[in-house]
ZAVOKE-137162 format. One line per field, with one value per residue: x, y, z of N, C-alpha, C in turn; residue number from 1; residue in one letter. Coordinates in nm, 2 decimals. Layout:
REM ZAVOKE-137162
n_xx [X_...]
n_yy [Y_...]
n_zz [Z_...]
ca_xx [X_...]
ca_yy [Y_...]
ca_zz [Z_...]
c_xx [X_...]
c_yy [Y_...]
c_zz [Z_...]
num [NUM_...]
residu [A_...]
REM end
This chain:
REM ZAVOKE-137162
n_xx [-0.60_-0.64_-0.47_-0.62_-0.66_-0.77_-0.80_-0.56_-0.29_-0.22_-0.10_-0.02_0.15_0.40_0.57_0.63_0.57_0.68_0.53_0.37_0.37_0.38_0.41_0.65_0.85_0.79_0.90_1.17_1.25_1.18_1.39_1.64_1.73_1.74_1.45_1.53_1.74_1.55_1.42_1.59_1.65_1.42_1.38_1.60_1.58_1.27_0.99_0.93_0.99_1.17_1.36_1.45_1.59_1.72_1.95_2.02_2.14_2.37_2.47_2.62_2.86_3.23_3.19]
n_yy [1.25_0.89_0.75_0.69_0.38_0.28_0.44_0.56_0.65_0.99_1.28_1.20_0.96_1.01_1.12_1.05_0.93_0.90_0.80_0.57_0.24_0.08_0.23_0.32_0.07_0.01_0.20_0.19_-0.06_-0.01_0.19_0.03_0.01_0.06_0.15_0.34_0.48_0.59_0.76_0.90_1.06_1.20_1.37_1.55_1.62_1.69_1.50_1.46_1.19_1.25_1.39_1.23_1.01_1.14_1.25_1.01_0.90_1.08_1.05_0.78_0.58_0.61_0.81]
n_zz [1.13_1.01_0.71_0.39_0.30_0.03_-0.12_-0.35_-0.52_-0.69_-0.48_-0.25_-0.28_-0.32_-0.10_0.22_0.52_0.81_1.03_1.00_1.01_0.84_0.62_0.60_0.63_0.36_0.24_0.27_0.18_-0.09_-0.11_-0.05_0.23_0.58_0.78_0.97_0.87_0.65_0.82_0.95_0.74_0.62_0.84_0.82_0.56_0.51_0.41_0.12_-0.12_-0.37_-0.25_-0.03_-0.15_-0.27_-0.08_0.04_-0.15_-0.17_0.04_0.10_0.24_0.14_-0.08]
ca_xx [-0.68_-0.52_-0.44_-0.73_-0.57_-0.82_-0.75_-0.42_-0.21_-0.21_-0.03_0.07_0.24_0.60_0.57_0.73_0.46_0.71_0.48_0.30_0.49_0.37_0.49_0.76_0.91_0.77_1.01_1.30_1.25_1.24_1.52_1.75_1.79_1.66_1.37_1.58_1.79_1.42_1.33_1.67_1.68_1.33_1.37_1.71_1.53_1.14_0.88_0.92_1.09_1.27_1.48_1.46_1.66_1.90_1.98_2.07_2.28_2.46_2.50_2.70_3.02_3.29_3.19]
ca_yy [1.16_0.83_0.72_0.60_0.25_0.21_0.55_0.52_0.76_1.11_1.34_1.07_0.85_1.11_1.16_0.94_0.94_0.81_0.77_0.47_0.14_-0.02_0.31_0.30_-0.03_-0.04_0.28_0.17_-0.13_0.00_0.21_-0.10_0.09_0.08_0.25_0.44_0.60_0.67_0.83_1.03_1.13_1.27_1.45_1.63_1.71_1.68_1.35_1.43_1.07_1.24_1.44_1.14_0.95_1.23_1.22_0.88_0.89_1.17_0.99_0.70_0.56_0.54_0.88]
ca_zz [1.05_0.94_0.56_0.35_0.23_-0.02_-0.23_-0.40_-0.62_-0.65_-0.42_-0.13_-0.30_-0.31_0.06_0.30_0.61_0.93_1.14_0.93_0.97_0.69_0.51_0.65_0.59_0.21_0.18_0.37_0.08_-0.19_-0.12_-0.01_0.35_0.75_0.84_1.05_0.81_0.62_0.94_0.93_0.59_0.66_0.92_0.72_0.43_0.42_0.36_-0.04_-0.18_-0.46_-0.13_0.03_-0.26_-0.27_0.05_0.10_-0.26_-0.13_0.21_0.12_0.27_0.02_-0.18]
c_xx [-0.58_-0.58_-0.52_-0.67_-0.65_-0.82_-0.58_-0.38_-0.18_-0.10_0.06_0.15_0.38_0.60_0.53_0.61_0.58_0.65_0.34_0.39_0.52_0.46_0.64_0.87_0.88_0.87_1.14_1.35_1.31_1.29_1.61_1.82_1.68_1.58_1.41_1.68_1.70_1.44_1.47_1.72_1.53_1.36_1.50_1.67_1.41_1.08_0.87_1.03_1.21_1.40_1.55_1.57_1.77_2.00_2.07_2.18_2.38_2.54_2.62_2.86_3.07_3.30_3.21]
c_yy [1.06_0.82_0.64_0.50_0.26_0.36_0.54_0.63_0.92_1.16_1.24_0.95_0.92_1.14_1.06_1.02_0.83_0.78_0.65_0.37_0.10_0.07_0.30_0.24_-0.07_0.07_0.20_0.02_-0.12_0.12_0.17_-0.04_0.02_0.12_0.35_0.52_0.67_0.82_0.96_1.10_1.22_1.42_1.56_1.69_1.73_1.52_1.37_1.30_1.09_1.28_1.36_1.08_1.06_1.24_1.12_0.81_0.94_1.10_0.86_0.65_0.55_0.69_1.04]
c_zz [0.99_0.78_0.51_0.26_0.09_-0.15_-0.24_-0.50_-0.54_-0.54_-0.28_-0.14_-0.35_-0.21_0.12_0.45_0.76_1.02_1.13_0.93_0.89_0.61_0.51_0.65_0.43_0.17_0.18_0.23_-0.04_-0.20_-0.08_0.09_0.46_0.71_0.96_1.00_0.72_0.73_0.98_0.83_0.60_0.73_0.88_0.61_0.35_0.40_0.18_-0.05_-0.22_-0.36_-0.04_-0.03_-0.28_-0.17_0.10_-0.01_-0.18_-0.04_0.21_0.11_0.10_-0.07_-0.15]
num [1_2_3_4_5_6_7_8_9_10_11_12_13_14_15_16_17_18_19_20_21_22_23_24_25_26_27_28_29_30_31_32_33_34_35_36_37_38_39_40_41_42_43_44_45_46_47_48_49_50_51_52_53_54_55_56_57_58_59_60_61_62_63]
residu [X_X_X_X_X_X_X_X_X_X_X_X_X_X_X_X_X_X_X_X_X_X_X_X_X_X_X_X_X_X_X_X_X_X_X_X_X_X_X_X_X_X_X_X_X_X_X_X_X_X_X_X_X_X_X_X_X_X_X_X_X_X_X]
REM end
């Protein structure tokens, strides 16, 4: 079943959905990244955001 645009909040808005482009590039946004390091942070540790955002802290050159 796809994503009813027109309900908002609640539970689907902390889970990262790759296989939505739109979602997909509104992440990749506003976490100042690809959509393909989304799409590999995902697949490393879960569609939750906050895992998501840890992820890609953790991940960067330099640290």
């Amino acid at each position: 079943m796809s994503d009813n645009k027109s309900q908002t909040g609640g539970q689907d808005r902390e889970r990262i959905n790759i296989h939505q482009d739109y979602e997909l590039r509104d992440w990749a946004q506003s976490m100042n990244t690809t959509p393909e390091r989304i799409k590999e942070a995902v697949q490393a540790v879960g569609d939750r955001a906050e895992k998501v955002r840890e992820y890609l802290r953790q991940d960067k050159p330099g640290r």
